[in-house]
N, C-alpha and C positions, 0 to 999 in steps of 0.2 A: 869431896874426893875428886882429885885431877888427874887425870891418866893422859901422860902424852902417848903420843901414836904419830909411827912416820905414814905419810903420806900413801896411800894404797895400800895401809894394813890394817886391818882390825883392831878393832876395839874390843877389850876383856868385858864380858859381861859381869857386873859386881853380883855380892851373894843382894836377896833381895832385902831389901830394908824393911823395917819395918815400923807401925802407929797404932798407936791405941783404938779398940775399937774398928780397926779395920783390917783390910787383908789385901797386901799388894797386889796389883792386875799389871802394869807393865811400863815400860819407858817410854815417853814421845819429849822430842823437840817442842812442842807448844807445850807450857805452864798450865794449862786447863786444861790440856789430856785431851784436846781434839785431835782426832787427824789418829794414825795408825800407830800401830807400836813399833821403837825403834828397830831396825830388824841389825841385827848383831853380827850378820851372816856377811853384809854388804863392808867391802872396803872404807876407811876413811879418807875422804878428799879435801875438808874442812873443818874450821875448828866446829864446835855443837856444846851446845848446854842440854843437857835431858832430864827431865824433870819423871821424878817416881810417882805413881797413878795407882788410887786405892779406892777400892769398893767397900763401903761401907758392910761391918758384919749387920746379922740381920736384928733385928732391935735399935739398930739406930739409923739416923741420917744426919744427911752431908747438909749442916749449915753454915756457914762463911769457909769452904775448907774444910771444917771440923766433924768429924761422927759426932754426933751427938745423939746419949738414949731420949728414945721418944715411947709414949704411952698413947693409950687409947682413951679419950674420957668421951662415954656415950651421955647426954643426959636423956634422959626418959620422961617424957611427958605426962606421964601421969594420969594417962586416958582421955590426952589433951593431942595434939596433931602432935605426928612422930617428926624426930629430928637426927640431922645427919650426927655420925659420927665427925670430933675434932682429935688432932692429931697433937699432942702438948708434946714437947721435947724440956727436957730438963734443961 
């Protein structure tokens, strides 16, 4: 989606997008969602790419980009030395 905007006006904030497995958190200028969220408030002075930034729902994580569901597999020693939990994502 491209929204032109004259110089010193604002940008329409879009309705939030959305992804499977997650739940939108906000817009930033950097691709990896570093850095603060776009603030919608400030005029435009340049053109900007803004990239949509999601937190994963809770049962899964973020592997390459992707939520993905993840599980818990304990194994249990058997009376043998205890072992940590592993985190298996589907």
């Amino acid at each position: 989606m491209i929204q032109k905007v004259a110089s010193g006006k604002k940008v329409q904030q879009p309705v939030d997008p959305t992804k499977a497995n997650a739940t939108f958190s906000k817009w930033t200028t950097d691709q990896a969602g570093n850095g603060a969220a776009f603030n919608f408030s400030n005029d435009v002075t340049s053109s900007a790419t803004l990239y949509a930034q999601y937190t994963c729902n809770s049962g899964y994580a973020k592997v390459n980009g992707e939520c993905i569901q993840q599980f818990t597999v304990t194994f249990n020693p058997n009376n043998g030395e205890s072992s940590t939990p592993v985190v298996v994502t589907s």
